[in-house]
C-alpha positions in Angstrom: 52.4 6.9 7.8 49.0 8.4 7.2 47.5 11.3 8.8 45.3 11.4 11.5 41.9 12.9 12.5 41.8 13.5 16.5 39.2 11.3 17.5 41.7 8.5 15.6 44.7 9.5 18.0 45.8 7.6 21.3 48.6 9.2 23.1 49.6 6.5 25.7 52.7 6.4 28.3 54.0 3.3 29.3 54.9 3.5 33.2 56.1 1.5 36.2 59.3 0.5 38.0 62.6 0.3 36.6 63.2 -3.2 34.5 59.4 -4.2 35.0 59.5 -4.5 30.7 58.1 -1.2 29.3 60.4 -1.0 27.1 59.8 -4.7 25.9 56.5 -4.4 25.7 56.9 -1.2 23.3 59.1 -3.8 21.4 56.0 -6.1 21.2 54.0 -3.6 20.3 55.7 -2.1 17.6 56.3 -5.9 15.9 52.8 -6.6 16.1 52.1 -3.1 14.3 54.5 -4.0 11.4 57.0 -1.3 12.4 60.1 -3.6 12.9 60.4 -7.6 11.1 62.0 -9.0 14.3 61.8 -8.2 17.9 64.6 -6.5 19.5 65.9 -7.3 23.2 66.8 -5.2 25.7 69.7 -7.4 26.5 70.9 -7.1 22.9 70.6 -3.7 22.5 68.4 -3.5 19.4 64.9 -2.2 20.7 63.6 0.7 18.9 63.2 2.8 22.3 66.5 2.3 23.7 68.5 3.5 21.2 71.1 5.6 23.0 74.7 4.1 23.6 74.3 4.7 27.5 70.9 3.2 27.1 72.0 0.3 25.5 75.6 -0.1 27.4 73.5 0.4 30.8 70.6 -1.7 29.6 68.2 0.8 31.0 66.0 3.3 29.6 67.3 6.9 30.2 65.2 8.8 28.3 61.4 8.7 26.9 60.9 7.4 23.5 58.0 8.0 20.8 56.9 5.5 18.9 54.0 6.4 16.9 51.9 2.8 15.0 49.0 2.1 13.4 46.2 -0.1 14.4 43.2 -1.4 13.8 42.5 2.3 11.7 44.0 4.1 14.6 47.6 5.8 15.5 48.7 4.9 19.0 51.2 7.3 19.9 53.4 5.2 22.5 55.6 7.1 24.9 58.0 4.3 26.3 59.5 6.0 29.9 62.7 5.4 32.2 61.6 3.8 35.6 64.8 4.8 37.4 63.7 7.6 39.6 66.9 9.5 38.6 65.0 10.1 34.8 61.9 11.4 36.4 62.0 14.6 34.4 61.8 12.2 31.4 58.6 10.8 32.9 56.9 14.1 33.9 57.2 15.7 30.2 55.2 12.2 28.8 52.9 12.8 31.3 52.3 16.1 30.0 51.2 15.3 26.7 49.6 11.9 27.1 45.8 10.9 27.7 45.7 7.9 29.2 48.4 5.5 30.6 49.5 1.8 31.0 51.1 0.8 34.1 53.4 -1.9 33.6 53.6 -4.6 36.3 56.4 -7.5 36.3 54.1 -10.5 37.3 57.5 -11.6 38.8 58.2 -8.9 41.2 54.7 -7.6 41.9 53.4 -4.0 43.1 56.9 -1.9 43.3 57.3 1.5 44.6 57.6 2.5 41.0 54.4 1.1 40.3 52.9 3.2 43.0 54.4 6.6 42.2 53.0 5.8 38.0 49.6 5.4 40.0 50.0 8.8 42.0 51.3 10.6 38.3 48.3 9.6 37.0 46.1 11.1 39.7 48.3 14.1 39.3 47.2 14.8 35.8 44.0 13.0 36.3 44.5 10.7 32.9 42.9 7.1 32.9 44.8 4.4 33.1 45.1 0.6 32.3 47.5 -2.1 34.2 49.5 -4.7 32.2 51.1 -7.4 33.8 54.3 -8.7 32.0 56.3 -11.5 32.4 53.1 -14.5 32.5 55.6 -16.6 30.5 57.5 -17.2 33.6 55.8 -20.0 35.6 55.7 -19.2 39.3 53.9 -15.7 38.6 50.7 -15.5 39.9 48.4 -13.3 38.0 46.0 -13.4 41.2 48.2 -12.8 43.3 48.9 -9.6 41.6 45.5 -8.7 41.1 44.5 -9.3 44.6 47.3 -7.2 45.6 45.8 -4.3 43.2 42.5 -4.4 44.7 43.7 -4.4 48.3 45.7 -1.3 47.7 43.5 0.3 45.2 40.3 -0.9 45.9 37.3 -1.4 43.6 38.3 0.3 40.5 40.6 -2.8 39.9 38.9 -4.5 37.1 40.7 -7.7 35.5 39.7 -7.9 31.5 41.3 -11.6 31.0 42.8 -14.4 32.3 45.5 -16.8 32.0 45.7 -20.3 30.4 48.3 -22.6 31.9 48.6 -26.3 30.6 51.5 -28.2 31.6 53.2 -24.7 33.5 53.1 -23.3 30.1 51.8 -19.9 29.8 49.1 -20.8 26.4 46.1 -18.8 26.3 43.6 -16.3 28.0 39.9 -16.5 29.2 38.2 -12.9 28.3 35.9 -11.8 30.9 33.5 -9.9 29.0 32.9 -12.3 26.0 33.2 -15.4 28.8 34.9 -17.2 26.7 39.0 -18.9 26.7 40.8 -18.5 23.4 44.6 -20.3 22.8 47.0 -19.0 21.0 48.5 -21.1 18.1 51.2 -19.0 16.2 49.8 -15.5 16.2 46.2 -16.7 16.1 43.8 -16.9 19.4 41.7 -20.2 18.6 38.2 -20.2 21.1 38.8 -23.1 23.1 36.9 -24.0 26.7 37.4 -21.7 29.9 39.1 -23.9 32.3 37.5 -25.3 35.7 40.2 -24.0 37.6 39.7 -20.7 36.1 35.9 -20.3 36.4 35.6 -19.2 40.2 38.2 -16.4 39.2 36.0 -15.5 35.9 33.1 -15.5 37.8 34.6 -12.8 40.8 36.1 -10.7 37.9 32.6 -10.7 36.0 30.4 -9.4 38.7 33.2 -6.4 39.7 32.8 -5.5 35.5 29.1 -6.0 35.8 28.6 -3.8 39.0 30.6 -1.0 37.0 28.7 -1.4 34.1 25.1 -1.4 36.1 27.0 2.3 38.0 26.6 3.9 34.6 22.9 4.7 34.7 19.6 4.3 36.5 18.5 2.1 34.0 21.5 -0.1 33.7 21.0 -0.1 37.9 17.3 -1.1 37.3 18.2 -3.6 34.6 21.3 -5.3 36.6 19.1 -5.8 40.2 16.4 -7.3 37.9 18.2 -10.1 36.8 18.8 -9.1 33.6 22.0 -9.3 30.8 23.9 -7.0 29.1 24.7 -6.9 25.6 28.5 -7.2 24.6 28.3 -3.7 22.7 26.3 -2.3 26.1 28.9 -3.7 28.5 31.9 -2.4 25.9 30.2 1.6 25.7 29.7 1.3 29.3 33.2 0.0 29.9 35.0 2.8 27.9 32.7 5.6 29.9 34.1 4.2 32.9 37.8 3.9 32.3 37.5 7.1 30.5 36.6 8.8 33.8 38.4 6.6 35.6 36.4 4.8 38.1 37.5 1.5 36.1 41.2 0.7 35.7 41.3 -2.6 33.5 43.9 -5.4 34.3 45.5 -7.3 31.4 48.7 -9.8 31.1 50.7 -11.3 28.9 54.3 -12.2 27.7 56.5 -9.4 26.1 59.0 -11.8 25.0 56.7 -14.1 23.2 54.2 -11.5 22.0 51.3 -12.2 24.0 48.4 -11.0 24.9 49.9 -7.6 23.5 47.3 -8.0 20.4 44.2 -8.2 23.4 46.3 -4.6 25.0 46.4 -2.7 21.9 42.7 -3.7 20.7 41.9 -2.6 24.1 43.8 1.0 23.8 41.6 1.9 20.5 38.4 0.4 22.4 38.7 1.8 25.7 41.5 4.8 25.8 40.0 8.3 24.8 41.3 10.4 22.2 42.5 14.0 22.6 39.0 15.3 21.6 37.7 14.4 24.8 40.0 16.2 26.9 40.2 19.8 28.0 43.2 22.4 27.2 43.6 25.8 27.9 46.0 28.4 27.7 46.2 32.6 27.3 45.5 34.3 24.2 48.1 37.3 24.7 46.2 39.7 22.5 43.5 39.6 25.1 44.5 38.5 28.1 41.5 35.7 27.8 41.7 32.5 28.5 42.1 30.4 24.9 40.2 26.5 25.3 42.0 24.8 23.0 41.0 21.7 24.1 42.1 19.6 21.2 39.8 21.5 18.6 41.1 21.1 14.9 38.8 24.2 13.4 40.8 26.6 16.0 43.6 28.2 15.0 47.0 26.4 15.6 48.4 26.0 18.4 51.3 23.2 19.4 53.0 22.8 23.0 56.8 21.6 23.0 57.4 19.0 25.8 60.7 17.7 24.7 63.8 18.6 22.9 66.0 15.9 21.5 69.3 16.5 20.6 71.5 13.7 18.7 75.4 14.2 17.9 74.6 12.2 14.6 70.8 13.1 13.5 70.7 16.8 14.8 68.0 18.8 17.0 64.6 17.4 17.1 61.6 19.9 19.0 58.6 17.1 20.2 55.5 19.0 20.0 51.7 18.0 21.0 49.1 20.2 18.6 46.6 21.7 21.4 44.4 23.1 18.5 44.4 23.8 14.7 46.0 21.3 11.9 49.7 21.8 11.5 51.5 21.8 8.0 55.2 21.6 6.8 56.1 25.3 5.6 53.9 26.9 8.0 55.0 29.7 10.0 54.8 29.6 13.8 55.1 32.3 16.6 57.1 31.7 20.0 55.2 33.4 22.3 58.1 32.9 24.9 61.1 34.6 22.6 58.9 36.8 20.6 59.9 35.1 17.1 58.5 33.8 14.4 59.6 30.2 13.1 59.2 28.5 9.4 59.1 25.4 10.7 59.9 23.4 7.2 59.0 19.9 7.1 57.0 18.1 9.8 58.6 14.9 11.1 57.2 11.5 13.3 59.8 10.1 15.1 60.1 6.0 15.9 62.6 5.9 18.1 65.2 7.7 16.6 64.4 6.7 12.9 62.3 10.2 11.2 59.9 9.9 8.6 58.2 12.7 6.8 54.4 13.9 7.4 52.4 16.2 5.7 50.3 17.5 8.3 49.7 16.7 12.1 46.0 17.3 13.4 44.8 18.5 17.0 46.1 16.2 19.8 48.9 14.3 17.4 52.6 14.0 19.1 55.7 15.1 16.1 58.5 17.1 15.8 60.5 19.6 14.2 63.8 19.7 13.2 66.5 22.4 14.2 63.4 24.4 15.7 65.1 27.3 18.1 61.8 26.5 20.1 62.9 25.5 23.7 61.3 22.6 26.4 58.4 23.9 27.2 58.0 26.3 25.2 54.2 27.6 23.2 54.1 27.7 19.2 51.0 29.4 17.9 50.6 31.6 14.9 51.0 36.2 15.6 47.3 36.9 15.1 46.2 35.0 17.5 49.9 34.6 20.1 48.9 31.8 23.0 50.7 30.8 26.2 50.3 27.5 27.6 51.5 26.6 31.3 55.2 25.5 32.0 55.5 21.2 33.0 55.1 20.7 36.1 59.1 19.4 36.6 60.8 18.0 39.5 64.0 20.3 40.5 67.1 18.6 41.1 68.7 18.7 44.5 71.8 16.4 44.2 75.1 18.1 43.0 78.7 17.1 42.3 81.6 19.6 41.4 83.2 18.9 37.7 86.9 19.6 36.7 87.6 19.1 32.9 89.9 16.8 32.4 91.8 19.0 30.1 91.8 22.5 30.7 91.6 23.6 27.0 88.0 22.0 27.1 86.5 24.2 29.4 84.9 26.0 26.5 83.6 23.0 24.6 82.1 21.6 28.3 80.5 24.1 28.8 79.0 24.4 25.2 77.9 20.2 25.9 76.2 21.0 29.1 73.9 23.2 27.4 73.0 20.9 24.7 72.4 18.1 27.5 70.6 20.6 29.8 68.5 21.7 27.0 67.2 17.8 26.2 66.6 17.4 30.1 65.2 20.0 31.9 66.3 18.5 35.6 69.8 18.9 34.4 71.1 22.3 36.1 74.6 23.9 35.9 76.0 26.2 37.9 79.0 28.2 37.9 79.5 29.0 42.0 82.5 32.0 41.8 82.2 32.2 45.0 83.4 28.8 46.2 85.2 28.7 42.4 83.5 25.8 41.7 81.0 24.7 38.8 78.8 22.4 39.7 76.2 19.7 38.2 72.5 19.2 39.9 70.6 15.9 38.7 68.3 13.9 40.0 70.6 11.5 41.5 74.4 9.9 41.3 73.0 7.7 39.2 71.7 10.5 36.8 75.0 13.0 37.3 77.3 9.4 36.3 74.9 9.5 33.1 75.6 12.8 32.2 79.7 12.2 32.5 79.6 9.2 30.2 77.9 11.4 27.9 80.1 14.3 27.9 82.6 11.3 26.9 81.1 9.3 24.7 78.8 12.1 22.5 81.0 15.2 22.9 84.1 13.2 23.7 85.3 15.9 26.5 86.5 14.1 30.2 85.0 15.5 33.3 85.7 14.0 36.8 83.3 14.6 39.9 83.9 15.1 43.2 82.3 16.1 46.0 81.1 19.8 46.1 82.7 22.4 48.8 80.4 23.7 51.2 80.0 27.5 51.2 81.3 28.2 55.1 81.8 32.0 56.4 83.8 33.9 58.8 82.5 35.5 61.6 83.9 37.2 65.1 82.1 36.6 68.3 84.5 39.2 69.9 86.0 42.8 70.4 89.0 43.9 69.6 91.0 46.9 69.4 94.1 47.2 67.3 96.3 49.0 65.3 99.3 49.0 62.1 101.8 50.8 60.7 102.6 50.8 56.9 106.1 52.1 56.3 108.3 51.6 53.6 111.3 53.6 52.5 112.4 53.4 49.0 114.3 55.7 47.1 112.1 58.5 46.4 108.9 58.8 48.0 108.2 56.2 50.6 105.1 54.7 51.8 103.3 55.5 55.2 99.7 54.6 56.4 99.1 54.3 60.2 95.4 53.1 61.4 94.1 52.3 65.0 90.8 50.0 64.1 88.7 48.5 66.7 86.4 45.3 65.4 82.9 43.6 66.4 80.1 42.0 65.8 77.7 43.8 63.5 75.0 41.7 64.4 74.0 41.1 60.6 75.3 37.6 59.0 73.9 38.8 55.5 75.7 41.6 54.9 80.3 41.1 55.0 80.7 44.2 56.6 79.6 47.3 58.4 82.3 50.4 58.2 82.3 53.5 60.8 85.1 55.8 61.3 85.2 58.4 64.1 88.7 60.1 63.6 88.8 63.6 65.4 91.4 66.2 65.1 92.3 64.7 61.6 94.8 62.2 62.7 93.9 60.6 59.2 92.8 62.8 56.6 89.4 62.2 55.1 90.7 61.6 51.5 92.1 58.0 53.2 89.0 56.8 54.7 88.1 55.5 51.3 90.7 53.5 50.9 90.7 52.6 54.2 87.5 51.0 53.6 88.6 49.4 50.6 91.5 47.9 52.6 89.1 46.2 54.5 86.0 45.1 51.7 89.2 43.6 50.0 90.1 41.4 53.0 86.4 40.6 53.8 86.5 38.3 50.7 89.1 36.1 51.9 89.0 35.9 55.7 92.4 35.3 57.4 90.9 31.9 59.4 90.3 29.8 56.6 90.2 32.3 53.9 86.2 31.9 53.4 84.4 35.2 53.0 84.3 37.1 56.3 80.3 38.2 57.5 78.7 40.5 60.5 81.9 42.5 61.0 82.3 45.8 62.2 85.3 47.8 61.3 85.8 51.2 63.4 88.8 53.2 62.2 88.9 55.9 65.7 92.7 56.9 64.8 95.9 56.7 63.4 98.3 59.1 61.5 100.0 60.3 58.2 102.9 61.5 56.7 102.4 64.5 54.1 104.6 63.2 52.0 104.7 59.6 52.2 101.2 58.5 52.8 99.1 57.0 50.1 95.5 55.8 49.3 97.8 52.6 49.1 99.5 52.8 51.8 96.1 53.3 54.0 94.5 50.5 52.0 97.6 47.8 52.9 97.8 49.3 56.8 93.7 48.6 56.8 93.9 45.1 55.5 96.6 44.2 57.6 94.9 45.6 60.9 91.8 43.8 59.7 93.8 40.3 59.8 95.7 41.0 63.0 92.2 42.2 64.4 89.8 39.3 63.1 92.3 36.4 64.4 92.0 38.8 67.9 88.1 38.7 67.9 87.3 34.8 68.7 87.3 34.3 64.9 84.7 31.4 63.9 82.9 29.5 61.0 79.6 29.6 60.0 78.0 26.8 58.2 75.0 26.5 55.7 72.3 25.0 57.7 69.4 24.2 54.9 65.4 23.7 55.7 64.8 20.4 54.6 61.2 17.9 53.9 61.3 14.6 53.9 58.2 12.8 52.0 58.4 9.4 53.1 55.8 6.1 53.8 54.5 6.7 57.8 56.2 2.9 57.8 59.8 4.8 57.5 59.4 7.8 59.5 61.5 6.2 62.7 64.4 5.3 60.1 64.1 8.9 58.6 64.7 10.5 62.3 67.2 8.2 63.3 69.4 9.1 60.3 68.4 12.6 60.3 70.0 13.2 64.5 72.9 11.0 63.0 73.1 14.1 60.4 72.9 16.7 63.5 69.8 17.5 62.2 67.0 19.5 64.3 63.5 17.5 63.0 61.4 20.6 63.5 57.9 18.8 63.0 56.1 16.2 61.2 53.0 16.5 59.4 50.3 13.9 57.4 50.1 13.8 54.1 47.6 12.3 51.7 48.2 8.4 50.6 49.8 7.0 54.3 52.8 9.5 54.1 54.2 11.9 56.8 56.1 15.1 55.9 59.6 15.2 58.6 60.3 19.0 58.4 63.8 19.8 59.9 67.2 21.8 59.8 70.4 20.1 58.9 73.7 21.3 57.8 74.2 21.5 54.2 77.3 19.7 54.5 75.6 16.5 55.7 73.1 16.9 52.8 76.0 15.0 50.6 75.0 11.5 49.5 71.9 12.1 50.9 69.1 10.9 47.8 71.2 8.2 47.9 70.9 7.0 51.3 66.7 8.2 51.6 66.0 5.7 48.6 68.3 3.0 50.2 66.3 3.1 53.5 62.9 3.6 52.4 63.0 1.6 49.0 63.1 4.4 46.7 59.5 5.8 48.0 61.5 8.8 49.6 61.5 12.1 48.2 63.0 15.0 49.6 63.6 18.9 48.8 65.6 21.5 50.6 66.3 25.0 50.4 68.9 27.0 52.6 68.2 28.7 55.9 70.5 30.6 57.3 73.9 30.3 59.0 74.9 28.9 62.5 78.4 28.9 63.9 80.1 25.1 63.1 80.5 22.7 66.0 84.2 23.2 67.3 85.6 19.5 66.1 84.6 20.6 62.3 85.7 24.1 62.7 89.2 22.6 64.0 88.9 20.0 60.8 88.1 22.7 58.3 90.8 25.1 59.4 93.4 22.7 59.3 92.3 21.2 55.8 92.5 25.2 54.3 95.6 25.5 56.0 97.1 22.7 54.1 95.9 23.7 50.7 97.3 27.6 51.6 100.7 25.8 52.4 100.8 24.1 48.8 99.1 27.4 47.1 96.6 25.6 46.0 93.1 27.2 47.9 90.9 27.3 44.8 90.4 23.4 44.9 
């Protein structure tokens, strides 16, 4: 492939709802551009961008896909996206490397909520944005329909740039609204033919909305427009690409992925009316100075590249994905982490289609490559030592839905945990964590949907088994009483014997963070000070077990007021044994009870869903603590609820609100467990004590 100035580069991400046809389209795309000979299906599981074996075995996309083409004297860098909300980290590191977007609506199913959350992304990073509607091959879709839709919920902005031809409930041409003219397509050829009666009301409605946008451009336009008069074609195209440049026009087109049309119109449109990197701003830190660096996409600055994804393939190796910010990259240069503090000879420059690499000699300002076996992490900022720059960390979701693994084999534990690294470092939602407390080592995703991905992976690619289960919930042992008692070590063996004698009382300490408070208040030495150590050690050893359902014990004070010792006989052991035995026998005495996790939890949903949110929330015991507006007709339910009813929850908030539910949590404190689940929990520990088996 040739190389590219910056003002030749389009960076575009394909968005919208899970199996609307991004993916398909990108297949279109990248036939038309002379990249592959035939077009590949989804359903076959030959498309360039799906190209994993879960991909391809799930017939979804999982992960987001570059394929760079040329056209028309351009490169359009595609960035093909998963729409399953579980692959939103996928999503949000396209997003933060592309300059304009295409939102992908099946005609068939109309606005979905992932068409909705692409629309709020691109407000987030404020990048312009056009909307394709797929699937005009099928006969009952109804382009208006869709479009109306559009401008109801979006308003104005909504700007359709074409058409549809139907003759005989075949899907056969398109009528441009700018030129005003129909054109059929006969094998990969658009022949000018008439506009349609039936379409010339529509063509009319859609001309005056472009018209009206065009005339908002400038005074004289304005004056020109309410004076009757006509725009050129090249006025109404300059003014057109200022406007959906800035945004204030989002153009609608449509087509057929399967049959390759109207994709020609899309990607003449994407080098007419999507900017290039030069027009955007970019800024990081030059850490020489503490100043603030403006790349902004400048190719006479010195280099600077961000890395937004890591690719990591059992059979091709470790690719780095890197968007230049400023400068011209070569092969053999040398680059500087500014996050590890290393320099890096980066050795050959690669484009990536798909998963097929091709060399390039150099990459300019605002291109998309890679580099291979680059120690450079996800997110990380490559610049060169004189002048060292930081950009800002992606903006990533976190991942609040967790499942506990057990390897399969226990001689894999090793080469598991080795795998979850590699997968964690290609996705940054993926979290692992090792709980030693609860001994358990859990998985957070984004969903059960995106923890089942990961398994198959672990089998497939790095051929080690994991199952999941749920995840334990991290109770704690508490007293709510006094009590006073006391115990006597003794044990007579042949020689020296053992002897350790301690009256204790216990109570509340009145501080859940902290296990344990210890106080002693012996007079007279009754036990010699040289024991209360291991007195006290008796008792932070027993604190990590607790004798109800051997969680760790909090908010417990130990008093040790008495006792006595044997000159001979006693022991730092024997004091330490007597101590953990009086702390049992004294716990059990003190209205022993269980504390549970209670987490704070928000609930982003539609204001349409809020009553279904509350209703499953009290079923949940949770406490909704308020509810407040937020931007775009959503409410904000802000409430406590047990972490233990947290389980299965992402599952349940997309199944009730359609997928437009988010949520995040983060834990709170601990309360003491209703009775019934105390009862439940004890007698569950209790079994798994009898059969020696508490770690599970």
């Amino acid at each position: 492939m040739n190389v590219y100035t910056t003002d030749k580069i389009r960076n575009v991400v394909l968005l919208g709802h899970g199996g609307c046809g991004k993916t398909s389209l990108a297949e279109a795309m990248a036939y038309l551009a002379g990249i592959t000979s035939r077009m590949g299906k989804v359903s076959d599981g030959n498309t360039i961008s799906d190209f994993d074996k879960e991909e391809q075995k799930r017939q979804i996309s999982i992960s987001t896909t570059m394929i760079p083409m040329e056209w028309e004297g351009c490169k359009i860098n595609v960035l093909d996206t998963p729409g399953f909300f579980d692959f939103t980290g996928e999503v949000e590191e396209a997003m933060s490397v592309a300059d304009a977007a295409i939102i992908v609506i099946s005609g068939k199913a109309g606005i979905e909520v992932g068409t909705e959350k692409a629309w709020d992304l691109c407000e987030k990073y404020n990048i312009p944005r056009m909307i394709y509607v797929a699937d005009m091959d099928i006969d009952d879709v109804s382009y208006r329909e869709v479009v109306q839709a559009l401008v109801e919920k979006y308003g104005k902005k909504i700007a359709p740039f074409n058409l549809p031809i139907r003759e005989n409930e075949k899907f056969v041409g398109y009528v441009n609204v700018i030129q005003e003219k129909g054109f059929r397509w006969e094998n990969k050829d658009a022949i000018e033919t008439e506009v349609p009666e039936y379409s010339k009301e529509n063509l009319s409605l859609y001309r005056d909305t472009l018209m009206e946008a065009v005339a908002e451009t400038s005074e004289e336009f304005m004056d020109r427009y309410f004076g009757g008069d006509t725009f050129s074609e090249a006025e109404i195209r300059a003014a057109l690409r200022s406007n959906v440049c800035d945004g204030t026009i989002v153009p609608v087109e449509m087509g057929s992925n399967i049959l390759c049309q109207g994709v020609y119109t899309l990607m003449d449109d994407i080098v007419k009316y999507m900017p290039s990197p030069e027009n955007r701003k970019m800024a990081g830190i030059n850490m020489n100075t503490n100043e603030i660096f403006e790349a902004n996409f400048d190719f006479s600055k010195p280099k600077t590249a961000f890395v937004f994804k890591t690719m990591i393939d059992p059979f091709i190796g470790k690719y780095s994905f890197i968007k230049v910010r400023s400068g011209v990259i070569k092969a053999d240069d040398t680059l500087y982490d500014s996050n590890k503090d290393m320099e890096l000879k980066i050795g050959k420059l690669y484009i990536l289609q798909g998963n097929k690499p091709s060399e390039i000699s150099e990459l300019h300002a605002g291109d998309l490559g890679a580099l291979q076996k680059c120690e450079a992490a996800t997110g990380d900022t490559l610049s060169t030592k004189a002048t060292p720059v930081q950009y800002a960390k992606m903006d990533i979701s976190v991942p609040y839905t967790s499942m506990r693994y057990h390897p399969q084999n226990k001689a894999d534990i090793d080469k598991i945990a080795q795998s979850l690294a590699k997968i964690a470092a290609e996705d940054p939602t993926i979290k692992v964590v090792n709980d030693a407390e609860n001994r358990q080592s859990l998985i957070y995703g984004m969903g059960d949907l995106h923890l089942e991905v990961i398994a198959s992976k672990l089998l497939n690619e790095y051929k080690v088994g994991v199952d999941l289960t749920k995840p334990k919930v991290a109770f704690r042992e508490t007293i709510r009483k006094n009590s006073d008692v006391e115990y006597k070590y003794k044990k007579q063996t042949g020689g020296h014997g053992q002897y350790g004698h301690v009256k204790m009382k216990f109570e509340p300490s009145g501080n859940v963070t902290t296990p344990y408070v210890f106080d002693q208040v012996v007079v007279g030495g009754a036990v010699p000070k040289n024991f209360f150590p291991a007195v006290e050690k008796g008792i932070a050893e027993s604190v990590t077990r607790g004798p109800l359902a051997a969680y760790p014990v909090v908010g417990v004070k130990a008093t040790l007021y008495d006792g006595s010792y044997h000159p001979v006989d006693s022991s730092e052991m024997a004091f330490k044994v007597a101590a953990a035995q009086a702390f049992k026998k004294g716990f059990m005495e003190a209205g022993p009870v269980l504390l549970e996790p209670i987490a704070n939890l928000k609930v982003t949903v539609p204001d349409s869903y809020t009553g279904d949110v509350m209703g499953d929330l009290n079923k949940r015991r949770g406490r909704v603590l308020g509810m407040n507006p937020v931007n775009g007709g959503k409410t904000q339910v802000e409430a406590d609820v047990p972490m233990m009813e947290l389980y299965g929850y992402c599952t349940q908030l997309r199944s009730m609100t359609g997928g437009s539910g988010v949520f995040e949590y983060e834990f709170a404190r601990y309360e003491q467990a209703p009775s019934d689940i105390q009862e439940k929990e004890v007698a569950a520990r209790a079994e798994k004590v009898a059969a020696n088996n508490i770690e599970d």
